[in-house]
MIZA-356339 format. One record per residue (C-alpha): residue in one letter; z, y, x. Coordinates in pm, whole numbers, plus 50000, padded with zeros to 5 digits. Layout:
N
AZYX ...
REM end
This chain:
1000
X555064939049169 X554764908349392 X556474878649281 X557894851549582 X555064824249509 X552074840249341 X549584856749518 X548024886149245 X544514878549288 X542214902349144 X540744895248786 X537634915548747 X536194924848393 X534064896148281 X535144870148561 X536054837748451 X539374824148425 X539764790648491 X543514774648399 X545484741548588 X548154723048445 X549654730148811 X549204767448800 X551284792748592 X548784816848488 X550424852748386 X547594886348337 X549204917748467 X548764952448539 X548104975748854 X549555004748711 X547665025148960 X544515012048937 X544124999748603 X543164961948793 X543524934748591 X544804904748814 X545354870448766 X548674856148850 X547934820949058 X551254797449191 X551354792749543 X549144757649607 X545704785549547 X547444814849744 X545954802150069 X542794789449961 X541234821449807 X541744858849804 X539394882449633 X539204918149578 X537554948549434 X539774972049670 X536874994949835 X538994987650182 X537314961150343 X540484959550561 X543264958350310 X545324921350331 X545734902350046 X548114867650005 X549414876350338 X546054870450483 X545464890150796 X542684919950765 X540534898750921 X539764872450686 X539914893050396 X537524918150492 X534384902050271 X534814894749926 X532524873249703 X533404869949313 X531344846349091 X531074862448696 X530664848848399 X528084868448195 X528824853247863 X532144871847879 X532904903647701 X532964934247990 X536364947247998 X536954982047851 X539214993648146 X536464990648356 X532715003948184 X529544987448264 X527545001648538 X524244993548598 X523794998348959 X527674987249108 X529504953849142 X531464946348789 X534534969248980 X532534995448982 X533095011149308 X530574990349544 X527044997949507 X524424968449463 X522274976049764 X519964941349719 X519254914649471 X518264874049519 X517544856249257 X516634825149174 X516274797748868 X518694771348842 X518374737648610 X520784714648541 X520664674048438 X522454657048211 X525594683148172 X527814682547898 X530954703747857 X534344697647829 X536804712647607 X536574743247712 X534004771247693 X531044771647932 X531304788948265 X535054785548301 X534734765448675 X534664792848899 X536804820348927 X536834839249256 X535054825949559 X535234840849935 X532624834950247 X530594812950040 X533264786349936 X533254777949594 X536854781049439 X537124752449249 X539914726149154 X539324692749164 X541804679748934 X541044648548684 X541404652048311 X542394696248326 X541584707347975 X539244732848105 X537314713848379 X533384708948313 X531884673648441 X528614683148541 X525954656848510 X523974649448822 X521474671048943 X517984665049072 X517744657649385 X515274691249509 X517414709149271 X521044696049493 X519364702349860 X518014740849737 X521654745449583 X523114735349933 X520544753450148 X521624789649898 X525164778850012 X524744780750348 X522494812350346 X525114830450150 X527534820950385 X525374836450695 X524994866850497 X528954868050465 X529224861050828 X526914891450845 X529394911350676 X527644915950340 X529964913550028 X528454895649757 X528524892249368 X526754863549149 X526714851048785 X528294812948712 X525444788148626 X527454782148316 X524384770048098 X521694741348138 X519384761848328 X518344797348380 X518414827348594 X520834833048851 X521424869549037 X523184874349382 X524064911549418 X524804927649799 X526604952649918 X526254967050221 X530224979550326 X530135012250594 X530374989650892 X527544968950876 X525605002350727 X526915017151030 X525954985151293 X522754981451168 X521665020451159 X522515021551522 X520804986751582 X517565001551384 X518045033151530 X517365052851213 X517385087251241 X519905106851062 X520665143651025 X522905160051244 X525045191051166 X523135213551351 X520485231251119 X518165256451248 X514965277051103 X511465263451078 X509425296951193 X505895303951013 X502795313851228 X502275351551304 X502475379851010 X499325371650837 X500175334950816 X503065341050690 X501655364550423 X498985342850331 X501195315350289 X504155339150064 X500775345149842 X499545309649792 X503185302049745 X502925327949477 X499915316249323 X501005282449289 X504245281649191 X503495266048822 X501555238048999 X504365229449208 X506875200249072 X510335205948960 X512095185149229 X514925200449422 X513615185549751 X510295204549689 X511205239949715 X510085263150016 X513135254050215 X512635270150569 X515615251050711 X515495219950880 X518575194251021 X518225181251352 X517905146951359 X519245120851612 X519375080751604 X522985067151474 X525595059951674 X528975050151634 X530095065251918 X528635098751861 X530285098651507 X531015137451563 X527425146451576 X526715139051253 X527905157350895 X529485124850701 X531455139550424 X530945108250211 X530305074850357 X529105060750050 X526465087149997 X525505094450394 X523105069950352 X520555071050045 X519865038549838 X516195031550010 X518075031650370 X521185012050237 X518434986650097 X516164988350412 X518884970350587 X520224947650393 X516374942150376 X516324936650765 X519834913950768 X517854894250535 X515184888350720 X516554875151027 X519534853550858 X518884818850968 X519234785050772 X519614755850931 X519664733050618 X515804742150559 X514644735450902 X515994763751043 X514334786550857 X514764821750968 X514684849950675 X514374856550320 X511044854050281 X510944818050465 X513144806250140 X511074823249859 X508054805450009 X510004774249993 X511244782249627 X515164784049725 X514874817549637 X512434832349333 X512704869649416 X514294894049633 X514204930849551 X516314963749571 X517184978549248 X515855011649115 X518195040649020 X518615031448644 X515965036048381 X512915062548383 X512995068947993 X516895066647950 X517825092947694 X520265118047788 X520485146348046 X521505123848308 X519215126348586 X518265103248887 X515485099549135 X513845071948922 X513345094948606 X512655124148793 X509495110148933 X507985099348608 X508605131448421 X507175154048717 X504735126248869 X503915095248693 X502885109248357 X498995118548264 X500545151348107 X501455165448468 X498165156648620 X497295191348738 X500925194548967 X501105186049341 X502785156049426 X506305151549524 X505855139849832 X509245144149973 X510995127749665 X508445099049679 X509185094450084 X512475090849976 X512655070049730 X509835044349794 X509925048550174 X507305063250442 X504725035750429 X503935045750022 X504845081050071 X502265086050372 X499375063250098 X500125091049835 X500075119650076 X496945107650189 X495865097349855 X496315136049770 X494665150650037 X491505131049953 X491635139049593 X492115176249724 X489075175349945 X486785165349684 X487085193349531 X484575216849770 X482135182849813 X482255181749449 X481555219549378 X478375217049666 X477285187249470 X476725206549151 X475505236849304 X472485213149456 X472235193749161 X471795225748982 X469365236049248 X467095203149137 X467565216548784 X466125253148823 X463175243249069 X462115219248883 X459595239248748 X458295252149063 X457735216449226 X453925212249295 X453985172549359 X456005169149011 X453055196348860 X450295175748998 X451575142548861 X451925156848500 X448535169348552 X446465149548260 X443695165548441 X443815151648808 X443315113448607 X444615097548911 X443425059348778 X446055040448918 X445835002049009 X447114971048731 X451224963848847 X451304928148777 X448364906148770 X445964895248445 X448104910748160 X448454948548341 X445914973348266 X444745001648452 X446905032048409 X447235070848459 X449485087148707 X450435111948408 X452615084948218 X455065083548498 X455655124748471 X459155118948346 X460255094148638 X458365121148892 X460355155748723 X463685134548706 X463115125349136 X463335165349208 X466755169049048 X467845146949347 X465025144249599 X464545181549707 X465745196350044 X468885209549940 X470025171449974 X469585170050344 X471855202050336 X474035181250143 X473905151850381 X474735172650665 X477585188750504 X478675152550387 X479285140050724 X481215170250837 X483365169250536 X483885138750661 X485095146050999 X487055172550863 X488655152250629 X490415127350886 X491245154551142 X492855172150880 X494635141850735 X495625138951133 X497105173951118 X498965163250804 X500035129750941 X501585146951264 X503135173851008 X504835146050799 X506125127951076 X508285158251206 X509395166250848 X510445128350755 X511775126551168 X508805099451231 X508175114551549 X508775089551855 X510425060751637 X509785027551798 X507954999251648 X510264975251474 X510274937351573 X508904916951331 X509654885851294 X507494853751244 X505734846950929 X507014812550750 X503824798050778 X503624803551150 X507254786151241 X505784756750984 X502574751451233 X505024756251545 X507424727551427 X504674706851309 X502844710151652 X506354705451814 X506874673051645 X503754659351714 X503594659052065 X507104649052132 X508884614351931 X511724628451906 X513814636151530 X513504668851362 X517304677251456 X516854669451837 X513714692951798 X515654722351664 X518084717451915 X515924724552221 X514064746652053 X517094768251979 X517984763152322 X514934775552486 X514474806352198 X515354830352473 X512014814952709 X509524840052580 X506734825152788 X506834786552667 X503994773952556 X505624749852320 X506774769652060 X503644792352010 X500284781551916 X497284782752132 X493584787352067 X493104750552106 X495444752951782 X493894782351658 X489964770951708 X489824751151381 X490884781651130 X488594802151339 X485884779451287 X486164779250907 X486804816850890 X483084820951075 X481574798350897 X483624807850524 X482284843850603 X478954835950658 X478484816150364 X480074842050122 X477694864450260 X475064847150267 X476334838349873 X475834875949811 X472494881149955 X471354851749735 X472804871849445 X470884898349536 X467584880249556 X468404864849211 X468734895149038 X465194905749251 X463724872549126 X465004882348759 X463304917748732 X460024904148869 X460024874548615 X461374897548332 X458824925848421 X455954898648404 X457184886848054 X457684923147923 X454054931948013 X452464904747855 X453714919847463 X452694953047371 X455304963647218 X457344962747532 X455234970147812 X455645010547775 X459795002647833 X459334975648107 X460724999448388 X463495012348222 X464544980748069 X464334958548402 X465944984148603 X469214988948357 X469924953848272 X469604943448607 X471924968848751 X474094961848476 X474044923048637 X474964934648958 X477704954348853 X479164923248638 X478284900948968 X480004924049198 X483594927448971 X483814887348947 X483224883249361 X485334912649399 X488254889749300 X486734856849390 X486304873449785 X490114888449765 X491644853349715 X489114839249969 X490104864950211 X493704859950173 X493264818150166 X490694820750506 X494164845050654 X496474822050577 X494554789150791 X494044813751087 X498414814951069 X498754847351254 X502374851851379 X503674884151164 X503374905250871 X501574930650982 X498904907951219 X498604888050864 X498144923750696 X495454936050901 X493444902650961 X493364901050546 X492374939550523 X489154931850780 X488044902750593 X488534916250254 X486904950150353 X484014928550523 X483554906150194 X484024935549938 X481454962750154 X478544934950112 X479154927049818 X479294962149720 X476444975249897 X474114949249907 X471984960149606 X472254997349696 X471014983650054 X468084964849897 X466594993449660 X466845022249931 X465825002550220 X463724972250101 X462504976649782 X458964982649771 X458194980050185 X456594943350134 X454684948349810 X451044941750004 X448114961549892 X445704952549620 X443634921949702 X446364911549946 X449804912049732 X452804893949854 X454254868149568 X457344857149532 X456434826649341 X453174811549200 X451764844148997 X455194868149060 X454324900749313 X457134916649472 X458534945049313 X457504980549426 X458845012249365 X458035042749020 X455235063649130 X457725092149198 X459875070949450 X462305048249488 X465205075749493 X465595076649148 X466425039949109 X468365041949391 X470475070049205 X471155052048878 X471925020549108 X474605040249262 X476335058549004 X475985028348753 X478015007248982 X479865033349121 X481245043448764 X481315008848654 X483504999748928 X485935027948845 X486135024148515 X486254985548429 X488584979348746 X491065016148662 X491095005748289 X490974967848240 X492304957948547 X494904978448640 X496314988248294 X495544960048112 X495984926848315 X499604938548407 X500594945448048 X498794905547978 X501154894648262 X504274911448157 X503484898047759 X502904866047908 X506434866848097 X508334882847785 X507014856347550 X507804825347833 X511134833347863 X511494834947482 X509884805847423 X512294788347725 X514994760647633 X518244776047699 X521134793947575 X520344825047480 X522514856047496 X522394881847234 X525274906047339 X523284899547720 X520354907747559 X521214943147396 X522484952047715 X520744940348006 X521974951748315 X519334969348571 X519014936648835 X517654917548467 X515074944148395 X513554950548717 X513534908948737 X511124917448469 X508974939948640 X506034926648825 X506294921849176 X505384947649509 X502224931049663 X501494958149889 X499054984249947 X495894968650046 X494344966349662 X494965003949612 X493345014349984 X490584991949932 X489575009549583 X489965044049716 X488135030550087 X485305018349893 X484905050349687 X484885068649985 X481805046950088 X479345055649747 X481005092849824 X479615091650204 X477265066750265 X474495075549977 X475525107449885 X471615122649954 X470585100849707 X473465106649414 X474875143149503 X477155141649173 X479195112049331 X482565132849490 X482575147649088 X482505112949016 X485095105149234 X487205131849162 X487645129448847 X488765095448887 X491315103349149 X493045126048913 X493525097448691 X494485074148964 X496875092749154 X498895091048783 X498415057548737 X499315043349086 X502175069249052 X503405055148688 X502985016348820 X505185021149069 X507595036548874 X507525019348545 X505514986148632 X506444974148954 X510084964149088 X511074983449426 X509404976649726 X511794977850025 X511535011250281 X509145007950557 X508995032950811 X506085035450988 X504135067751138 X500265061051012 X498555046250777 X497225019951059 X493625001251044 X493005020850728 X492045047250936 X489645034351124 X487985020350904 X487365054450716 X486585066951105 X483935036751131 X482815045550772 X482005083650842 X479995075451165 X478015052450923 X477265071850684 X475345097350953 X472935070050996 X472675057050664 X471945093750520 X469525096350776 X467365069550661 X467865079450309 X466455110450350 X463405095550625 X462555065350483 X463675063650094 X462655096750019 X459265119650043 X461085148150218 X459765139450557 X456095126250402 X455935163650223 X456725182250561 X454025162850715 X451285168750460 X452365206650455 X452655215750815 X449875191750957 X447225179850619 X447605214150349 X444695237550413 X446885265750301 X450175256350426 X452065247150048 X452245210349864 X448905215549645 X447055185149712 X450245163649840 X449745136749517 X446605130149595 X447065123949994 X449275098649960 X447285076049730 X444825051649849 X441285042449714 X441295007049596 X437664990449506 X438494971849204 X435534947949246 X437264929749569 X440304920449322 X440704882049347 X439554859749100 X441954855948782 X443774886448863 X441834910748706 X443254926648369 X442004909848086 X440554925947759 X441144964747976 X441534988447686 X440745017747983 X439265046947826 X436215048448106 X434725016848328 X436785018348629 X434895017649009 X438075025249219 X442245024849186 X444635045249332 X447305030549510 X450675044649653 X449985039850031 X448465047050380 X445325033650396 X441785043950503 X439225037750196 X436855008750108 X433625030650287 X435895030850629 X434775011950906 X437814996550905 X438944994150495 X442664993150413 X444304992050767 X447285017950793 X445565052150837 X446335082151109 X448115094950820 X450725066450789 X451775063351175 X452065105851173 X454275097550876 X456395068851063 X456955087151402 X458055122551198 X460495095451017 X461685085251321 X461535112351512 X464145129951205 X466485100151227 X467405105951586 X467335146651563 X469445144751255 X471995115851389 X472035137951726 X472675167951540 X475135154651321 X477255134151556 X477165169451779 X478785188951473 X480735160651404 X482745161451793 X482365199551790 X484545201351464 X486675174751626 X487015190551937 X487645229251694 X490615213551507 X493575200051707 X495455169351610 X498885183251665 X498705218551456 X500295247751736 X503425252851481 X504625213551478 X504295212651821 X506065240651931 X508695230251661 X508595199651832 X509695213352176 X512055235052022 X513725206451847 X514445189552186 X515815217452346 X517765227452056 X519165188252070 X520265194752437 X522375218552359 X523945206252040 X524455182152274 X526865202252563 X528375215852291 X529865192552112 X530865174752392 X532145201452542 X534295208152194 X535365171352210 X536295174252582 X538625210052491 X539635187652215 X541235163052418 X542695182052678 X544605204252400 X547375175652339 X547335167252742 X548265201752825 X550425204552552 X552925175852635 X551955182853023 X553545219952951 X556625201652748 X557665182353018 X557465207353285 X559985231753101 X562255202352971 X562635187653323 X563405222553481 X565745230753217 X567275193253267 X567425203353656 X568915239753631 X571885225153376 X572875197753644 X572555218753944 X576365229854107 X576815268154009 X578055278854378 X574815262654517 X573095288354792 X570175304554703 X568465279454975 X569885251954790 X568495269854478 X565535270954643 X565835234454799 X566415221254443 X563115239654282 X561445227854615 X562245190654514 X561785197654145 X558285210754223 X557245182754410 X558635154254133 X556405176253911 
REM end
């Protein structure tokens, strides 16, 4: 086949083919492959040798293995796909190596016009980075490029140079020509078996072994128990392979080359799955170094510095291809990331595997939740219900209703209020019982035990998952500095020394190793102006928030006042204050919700931690900080504040000239306190699950599609109809990370604990919209996002203590709900201490005060008073001894038995509580008894995999050593017994095997 001069270079389907008038170009065939190659005279036989042979090893040209172990080829995309070798999606244009990671980036050219020829004909075949090109004068098919911008040249050259790390690496790479004026350019990676095989035993990623033994149930009646839920829910489990009841487990052990044997490789191509394969090409990435952009170490150094636009792994084809053929991608939508399969488990094994631990452990968790409203939810009815049949039977309710009693209450604002009867309010009293009875302290309690029992049994879980997905004593990964942070560094570093940027880098590189210098890290003398402007950022955007809060206080006092003053309205004024300004607040707290997210992030950034994950949780504190006052801030004010500096009348506090502070419904401030909750509860949920999580990504993606249509360039119809899979996940949106999706379900998890004695319908609430979130997190990471790289990490970190911190909260907030916001503890006073018969009859009328209404001040009497009868006294919603006391309107006996009893419940309750709280802590073990006896029978099980496979590699060995060591025994004494005299003695016989024997 080989011809003295040529060197058969391969021609891969679609690769360009660029012709000299020195070269004789001839197209054969590999009659055993099929391979198209391209026939090239001997001046190019040195210079480049390409390949699409899977063996890395194979010499081509007479090249030694060596240098021809990493092949790059550059493709023309505007070329017709060859039928001898189809299209695939998800491979290099040969079809055999598997794209494992994607750059790309946008390229724009200046001034270019083409020769002769068609476009993209320059490049054919390029190795380690070095562009194959010809530089001859006046070739028929040569393109003169025009010259290109100057940022444009240096990111081409600084791509060059990366690329050529990456080969150095070992990576083989693939990338389209920039044949037209500008566009979008795609470098495909493949990862070949060795430097899968380096870097597994560098990351020390576990992999299964071929020792597989059986994961043992509890006693009999677990394992009965679990057969019959098994039973019972076999039509809510998913149809995934990985999710059947599969009792058998591999034992898993860190990769080594050296222990090759251990492990059950039938197919190297398919030992390790595509979210591995991409996790290290992922982690090559990130510590490749390029020196042309300041030494810039990593991928994501470059994409901040727009060398790079994206860098992503590809997913496993299309979720809605049609056709039977099946792959992880579209097995996830249809059995988790449509609405129709909303009532099935997740597939939590299949998502671990495909989207990596970090996302797998979110939905597990994410599930669990959602699964543990369901009993908070069902106790929530049952005392809502409870509210709903005793209504009837509430005496305080009864005695407010009662048109009889004529409790004449006092004017609410001054001059255009009238006097009023207690009776008118009998709606606002009957609706407080539905949520102010004492089933809710019930409810509180078993709130913040739920809540205790929800994270130790999401520890249980946790600890579960990590000896399933072989989490279990995996080391923490370096991480490597942040872009920003190595920006700051050589800043600093050039500052203080006059020395050039190169002479910098030098000694820097040269002193990398010196972990303790002080030079190339930043100190707090560094740090101390970002920390400055974070304090000082964080207490203005609160303090921003709590002058929201008094805006919206200022609005329903001045909108009350200007209801009252018109007939017409003053029967609504309540009801119409109270709902529009909630509605405010909810509008309010959506707008800072995304003003304080991009604050967060921007105040992050100036503090310039060193890594990832320091960047990750220093954003997730400041965001949670921002987002939980802003949040809570109005619930805060109407349960805790509303109503406690109103005055009495004849002594009112004003806001402004002729504006009293707001005060409570004659029934209580837990009723406003309710609708405040589940308005912006619901509100949250709704607008921010509907508009901004289904709609502003579609906007985006529209916005995209129609750009790039409306973008000068050559277009590509037959490119178009057939896009391959790197061009449609470029079109996805990008991974961003968790922290959005945590911080929605954190904050739920706040209305669900924090307030729940106030709003016991709240986990329904939140239930219902976790079944529709865990869908459509599920389908946006399936359908709407590209793929985010595999991260392996144990727990879902801060995260959880925040919900810890949140839980311990909520004890105290419920607490004060129930002491100070409700009348629970003022009704147990009156009936134990005041009631002359031990019940509530009487309890309306001892807590209102006697006001006289002559000792109102001047000008704020009611004017033209339509009161049926001349009014002597007022009631009043208060403490106070009467005008005929000694000493009038001071705080009576009544009102300090009242406080103490309030405060005296607070501390019983927290107490109490926080007691139940470690005693179910202390119940329920972290580690559940099965995992951890698994555990320990895992290592010992190891051991002795162990001996025995080195013991059947050691009897391995010695087989051919005995073998030959028996050969040459009964060779040399037949060699000796031919040679030896026949009428030799028997001592010489015996003289001769002496000799013999010791020889041997």
């Amino acid at each position: 086949m080989a011809t003295p001069g040529l060197c058969d270079i391969p021609l891969l389907p679609g690769s360009p083919r660029r012709l000299s008038p020195r070269t004789v170009p001839r197209r054969v065939q590999d009659a055993g492959h099929g391979q198209q190659y391209l026939k090239v005279q001997g001046p190019w036989a040195p210079a480049l040798w390409g390949s699409s042979s899977r063996d890395s090893g194979q010499a081509l040209c007479g090249q030694s293995p060596q240098n021809s172990s990493v092949i790059n080829n550059y493709l023309d995309a505007s070329e017709a796909v060859s039928s001898e070798a189809p299209l695939s999606r998800m491979h290099f244009h040969d079809n055999q190596r598997k794209v494992d990671y994607v750059l790309a980036y946008h390229y724009r050219k200046r001034g270019s016009h083409l020769g002769h020829g068609s476009p993209g004909h320059s490049l054919a075949v390029i190795s380690n980075g070095e562009t194959g090109k010809e530089r001859h004068a006046g070739g028929p098919s040569d393109i003169e490029l025009g010259p290109l911008d100057a940022l444009e040249e240096e990111r081409r050259e600084q791509r060059e140079e990366f690329e050529n790390n990456l080969v150095a690496a070992g990576l083989e790479l693939e990338k389209d020509l920039e044949g037209k004026s500008q566009g979008s350019i795609f470098v495909r990676i493949h990862a070949p078996w060795q430097v899968l095989a380096r870097e597994a035993e560098f990351l020390k990623i576990k992999v299964p072994t071929k020792k597989m033994y059986e994961i043992k149930a509890g006693g009999s009646i677990a394992k009965k128990f679990n057969a019959v839920l098994q039973k019972l829910s076999s039509s809510l489990q998913p149809r995934v392979p990985d999710h059947s009841n599969n009792r058998m487990k591999n034992l898993s052990y860190p990769f080594s080359r050296e222990k090759m044997y251990l492990y059950n490789i039938q197919e190297k191509d398919t030992f390790f799955d595509n979210a591995t394969r991409s996790r290290i090409v992922h982690e090559i990435l990130k510590r490749t170094v390029c020196s042309r952009a300041n030494n810039t170490m990593g991928i994501n150094s470059l994409i901040a510095n727009n060398i790079y636009e994206a860098a992503y792994p590809l997913h496993d084809g299309e979720y809605d291809s049609p056709g039977d053929d099946m792959n992880d991608r579209k097995l996830l939508y249809q059995e988790w990331a449509r609405y129709g399969v909303f009532y099935k488990f997740q597939p939590i094994d299949l998502i671990r595997k495909y989207f990596g631990e970090k996302i797998g452990l979110y939905f597990a968790w994410l599930g669990l939740y959602t699964s543990f409203l369901i009993p908070s939810s069902v106790i929530g009815v049952i005392v809502f219900l409870y509210g709903c049949a005793t209504i009837e039977e509430d005496i305080p309710s009864k005695e407010m209703c009662d048109q009889q009693n004529a409790f004449t209450m006092c004017p609410l604002c001054d001059k255009s209020c009238d006097y009023w009867n207690l009776s008118s309010a009998c709606g606002t009293a009957r609706a407080s019982h539905l949520f102010d009875n004492p089933a809710t302290v019930f409810f509180s309690i078993f709130m913040a035990l739920w809540a205790t029992m929800f994270l130790e049994n999401w520890k249980r879980l946790q600890m579960r998952l990590g000896y399933f997905w072989d989490l279990t004593g995996i080391e923490e990964e370096e991480e490597h500095s942040r872009p920003e942070y190595e920006t700051k560094v050589r800043e600093k570093m050039l500052k203080e020394n006059d020395k050039s940027v190169v002479q910098k880098l030098e000694i820097n590189a040269a002193e990398k190793d010196d972990e303790d210098d002080d030079e190339d890290k930043l100190n707090w003398k560094d740090r101390c102006p970002g920390y400055l402007m974070n304090f000082a950022s964080i207490l203005f955007m609160i303090a921003l928030t709590f002058s929201i809060v008094f805006g919206v206080i200022v609005y329903r006092i001045t909108t009350a006042a200007a209801l009252s003053l018109n007939k017409a309205t003053r029967s609504n004024v309540r009801v119409t204050v109270t709902a529009t300004a909630v509605i405010i607040n909810l509008v309010v707290i959506l707008i800072l919700d995304e003003i304080y997210g991009a604050v967060a992030k921007w105040l992050t950034k100036i503090e310039v931690p060193k890594t990832e994950q320091t960047f990750e949780e220093r954003l997730i504190l400041k965001a949670f900080l921002l987002k939980f006052v802003n949040a809570y801030s109005p619930i805060f004010y109407v349960a805790f504040f509303k109503g406690r500096f109103v005055g009495r009348p004849g002594s009112y506090v004003y806001v402004f000239d002729g504006y009293r502070m707001e005060e409570c419904a004659p029934g209580g401030c837990l009723m406003e306190l309710c609708i405040q909750l589940s308005i912006i509860m619901l509100g949250k949920q709704l607008i921010q699950n509907n508009i901004f999580e289904i709609g502003v990504p579609k906007l985006k993606k529209l916005f995209r599609k129609l750009k790039d249509e409306t973008e000068p360039g050559e277009a590509d119809p037959q490119h178009s109809k057939h896009p391959e899979q790197w061009d449609l996940d470029y079109s996805l949106e990008p991974y961003t990370g968790l922290t959005p999706e945590y911080m929605e379900m954190i904050i739920q998890f706040g209305f669900v604990t924090l307030f729940v004695a106030s709003f016991p319908l709240a986990p329904v609430f939140a239930l219902l919209n976790n079944v529709i979130e865990v869908r459509l997190d599920a389908k946006k990471f399936v359908t709407e996002l590209r793929r985010p790289d595999a991260v392996r990490t144990k727990d879902i970190g801060i995260w959880f203590d925040i919900l810890s911190g949140i839980g311990k909260f909520s004890v105290i907030i419920n607490a004060f709900v129930i002491a100070v916001t409700s009348d629970f503890i003022p009704r147990l006073v009156y009936q134990y201490s005041y009631s002359h018969n031990g019940t509530l009859h009487g309890f309306v009328n001892h807590t209102l005060s006697f006001f006289n209404v002559s000792q109102l001040k001047e000008g704020t009497q009611p004017e033209n008073s339509q009161f049926d009868q001349e009014v002597q006294f007022c009631r009043f919603k208060d403490y106070r001894e009467p005008p005929w006391a000694p000493n009038p309107y001071e705080f009576s006996k009544q009102y300090w038995s009242v406080l103490s009893a309030r405060l005296a419940f607070v501390i019983i309750f927290q107490n109490l509580v926080m007691f139940l709280s470690v005693l179910v802590d202390w119940m329920i073990p972290d580690i559940p008894t099965d995992i951890s006896d698994q555990i320990k029978k895992e290592k010992s099980l190891l051991v002795d995999f162990f001996l025995k496979e080195e013991h059947e590699k050691l009897k391995l060995a010695d087989e051919p050593a005995q073998r030959s060591q028996g050969g040459g025994d009964r060779s040399r004494r037949s060699r000796a017994a031919s040679s030896a005299p026949s009428s030799l003695s028997p001592a010489g016989s015996r003289a001769s095997s002496g000799s013999q024997h010791t020889n041997v």
